[in-house]
BASE-385406 format. One record per residue: residue in three letters; x, y, z of N, C-alpha, C in turn; residue number from 1. Coordinates in steps of 0.2 Angstrom, whole numbers. Layout:
N
PT_resn_n.c1_n.c2_n.c3_ca.c1_ca.c2_ca.c3_c.c1_c.c2_c.c3_resi
PT_Ala_X_Y_Z_X_Y_Z_X_Y_Z_NUM $
...
This chain:
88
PT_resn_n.c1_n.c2_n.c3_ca.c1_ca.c2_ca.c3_c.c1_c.c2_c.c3_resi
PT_Unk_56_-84_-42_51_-78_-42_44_-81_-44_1 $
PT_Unk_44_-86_-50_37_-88_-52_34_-93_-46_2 $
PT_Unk_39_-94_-40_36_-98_-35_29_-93_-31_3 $
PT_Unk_34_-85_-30_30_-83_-27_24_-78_-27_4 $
PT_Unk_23_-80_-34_17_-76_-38_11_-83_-38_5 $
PT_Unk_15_-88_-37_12_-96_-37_6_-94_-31_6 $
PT_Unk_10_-93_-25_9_-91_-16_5_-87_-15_7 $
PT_Unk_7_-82_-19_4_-74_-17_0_-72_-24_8 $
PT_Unk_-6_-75_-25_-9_-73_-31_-12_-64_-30_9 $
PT_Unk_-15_-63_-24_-17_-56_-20_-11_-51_-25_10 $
PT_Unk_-2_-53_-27_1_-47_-26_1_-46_-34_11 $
PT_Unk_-4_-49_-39_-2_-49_-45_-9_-43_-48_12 $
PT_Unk_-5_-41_-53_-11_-36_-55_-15_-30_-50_13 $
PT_Unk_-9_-27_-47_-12_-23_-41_-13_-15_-45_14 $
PT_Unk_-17_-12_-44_-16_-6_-47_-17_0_-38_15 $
PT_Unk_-16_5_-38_-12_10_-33_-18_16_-36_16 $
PT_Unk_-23_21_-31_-20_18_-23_-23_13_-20_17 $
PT_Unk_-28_10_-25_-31_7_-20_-30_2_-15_18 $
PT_Unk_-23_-2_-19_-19_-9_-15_-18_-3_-9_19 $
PT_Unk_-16_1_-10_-11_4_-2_-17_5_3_20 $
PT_Unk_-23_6_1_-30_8_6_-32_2_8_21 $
PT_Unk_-29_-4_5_-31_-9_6_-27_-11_12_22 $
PT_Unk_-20_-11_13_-16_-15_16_-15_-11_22_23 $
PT_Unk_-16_-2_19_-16_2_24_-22_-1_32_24 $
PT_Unk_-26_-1_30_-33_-2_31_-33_-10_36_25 $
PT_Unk_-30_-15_33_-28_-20_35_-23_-18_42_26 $
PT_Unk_-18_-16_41_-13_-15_45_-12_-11_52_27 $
PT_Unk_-17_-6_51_-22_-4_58_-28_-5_61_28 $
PT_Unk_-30_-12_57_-38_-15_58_-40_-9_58_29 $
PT_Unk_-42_-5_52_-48_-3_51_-50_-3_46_30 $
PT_Unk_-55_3_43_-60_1_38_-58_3_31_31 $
PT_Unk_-58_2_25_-55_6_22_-56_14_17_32 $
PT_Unk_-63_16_21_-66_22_18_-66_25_23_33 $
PT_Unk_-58_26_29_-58_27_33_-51_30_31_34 $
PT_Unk_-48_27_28_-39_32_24_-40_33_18_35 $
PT_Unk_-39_37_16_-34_42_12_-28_43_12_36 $
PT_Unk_-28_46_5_-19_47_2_-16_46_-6_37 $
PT_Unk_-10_47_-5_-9_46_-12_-5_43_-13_38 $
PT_Unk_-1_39_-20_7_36_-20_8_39_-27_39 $
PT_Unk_13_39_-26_19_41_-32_26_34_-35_40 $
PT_Unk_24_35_-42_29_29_-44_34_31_-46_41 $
PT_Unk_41_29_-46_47_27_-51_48_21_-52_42 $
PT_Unk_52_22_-59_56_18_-63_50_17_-68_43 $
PT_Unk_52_11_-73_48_10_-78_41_5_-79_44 $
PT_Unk_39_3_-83_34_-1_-83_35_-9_-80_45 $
PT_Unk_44_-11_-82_44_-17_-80_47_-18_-72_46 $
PT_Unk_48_-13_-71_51_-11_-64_52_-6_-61_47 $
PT_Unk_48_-5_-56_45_1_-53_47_-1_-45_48 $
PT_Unk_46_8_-41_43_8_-34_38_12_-34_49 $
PT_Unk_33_9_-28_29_13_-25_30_16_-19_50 $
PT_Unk_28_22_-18_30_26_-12_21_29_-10_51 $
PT_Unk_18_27_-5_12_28_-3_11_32_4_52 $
PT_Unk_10_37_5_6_40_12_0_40_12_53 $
PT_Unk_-1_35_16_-10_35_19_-12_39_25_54 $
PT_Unk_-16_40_27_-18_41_33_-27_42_35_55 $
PT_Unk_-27_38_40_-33_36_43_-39_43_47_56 $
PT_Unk_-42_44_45_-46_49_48_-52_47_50_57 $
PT_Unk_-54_50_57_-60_48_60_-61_53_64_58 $
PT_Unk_-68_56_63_-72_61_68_-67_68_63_59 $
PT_Unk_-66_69_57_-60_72_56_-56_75_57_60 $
PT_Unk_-51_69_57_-45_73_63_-40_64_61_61 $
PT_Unk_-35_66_61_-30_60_57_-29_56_64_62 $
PT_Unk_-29_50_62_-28_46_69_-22_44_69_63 $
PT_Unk_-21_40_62_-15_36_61_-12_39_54_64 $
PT_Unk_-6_38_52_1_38_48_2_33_43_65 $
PT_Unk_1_31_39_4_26_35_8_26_29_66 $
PT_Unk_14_26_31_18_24_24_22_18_23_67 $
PT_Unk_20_17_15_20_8_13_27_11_8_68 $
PT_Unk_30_6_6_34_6_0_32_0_-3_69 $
PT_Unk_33_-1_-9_30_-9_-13_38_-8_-19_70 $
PT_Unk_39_-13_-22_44_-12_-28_39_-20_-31_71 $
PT_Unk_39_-17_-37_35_-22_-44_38_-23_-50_72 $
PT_Unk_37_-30_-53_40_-29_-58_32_-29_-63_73 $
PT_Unk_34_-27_-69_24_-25_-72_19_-24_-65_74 $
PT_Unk_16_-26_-65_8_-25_-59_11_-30_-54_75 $
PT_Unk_14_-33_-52_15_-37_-47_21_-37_-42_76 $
PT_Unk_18_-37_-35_22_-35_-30_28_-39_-28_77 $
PT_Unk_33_-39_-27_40_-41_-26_38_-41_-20_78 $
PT_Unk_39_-34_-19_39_-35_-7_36_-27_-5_79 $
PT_Unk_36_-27_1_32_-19_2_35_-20_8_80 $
PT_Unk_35_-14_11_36_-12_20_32_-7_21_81 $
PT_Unk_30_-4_28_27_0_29_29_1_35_82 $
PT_Unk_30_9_38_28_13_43_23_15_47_83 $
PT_Unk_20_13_53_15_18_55_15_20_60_84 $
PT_Unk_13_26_61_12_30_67_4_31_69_85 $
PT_Unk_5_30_77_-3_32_80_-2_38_82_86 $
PT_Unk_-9_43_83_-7_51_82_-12_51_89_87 $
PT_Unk_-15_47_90_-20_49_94_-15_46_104_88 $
C-alpha cells in the first residue's frame, strides 16, 4: 500500500469536491469551472467513501453526467471509479 502512495503522490491529501471537479473535468476533457456538484462521505476519518455527482454545464444546460466513487484511508485515495453519461 505505501508502494502506491510512492506512484500516486496526486492521490494523497485530496480534499472533495474539488478533487472530484478535477477528475470530473479530466475525464470529459473539459474545463473545470464548467462542473459542478457535490459529494457525500461515509465511514470514519481513517476510512471512508466518497460518493460524487458532478455535472458539466455549458450554455446552461447540463451536457454531461458524472459520478465518481473514491474509498480513502485518512486523505488518501485507495481507488475511485466513475460513471459518465453524455446528455447532449
Amino acid at each position: 500500500m505505501i508502494v502506491a502512495f510512492i506512484q500516486y503522490p496526486d492521490r494523497i491529501g485530496v480534499t472533495f469536491p474539488e478533487r472530484a471537479i478535477s477528475d470530473a473535468a479530466g475525464l470529459i476533457n473539459g474545463n473545470p469551472s464548467e462542473i459542478d456538484g457535490e459529494c457525500s462521505e461515509n465511514g470514519s476519518y481513517f476510512e471512508k467513501k466518497v460518493s460524487c455527482e458532478m455535472r458539466r454545464i455549458k450554455g446552461n444546460k447540463i451536457t454531461d453526467t458524472i459520478s465518481l466513487e473514491y474509498e480513502l484511508i485518512f486523505d488518501s485515495i485507495l481507488s475511485f471509479s466513475d460513471v459518465r453519461e453524455n446528455l447532449e
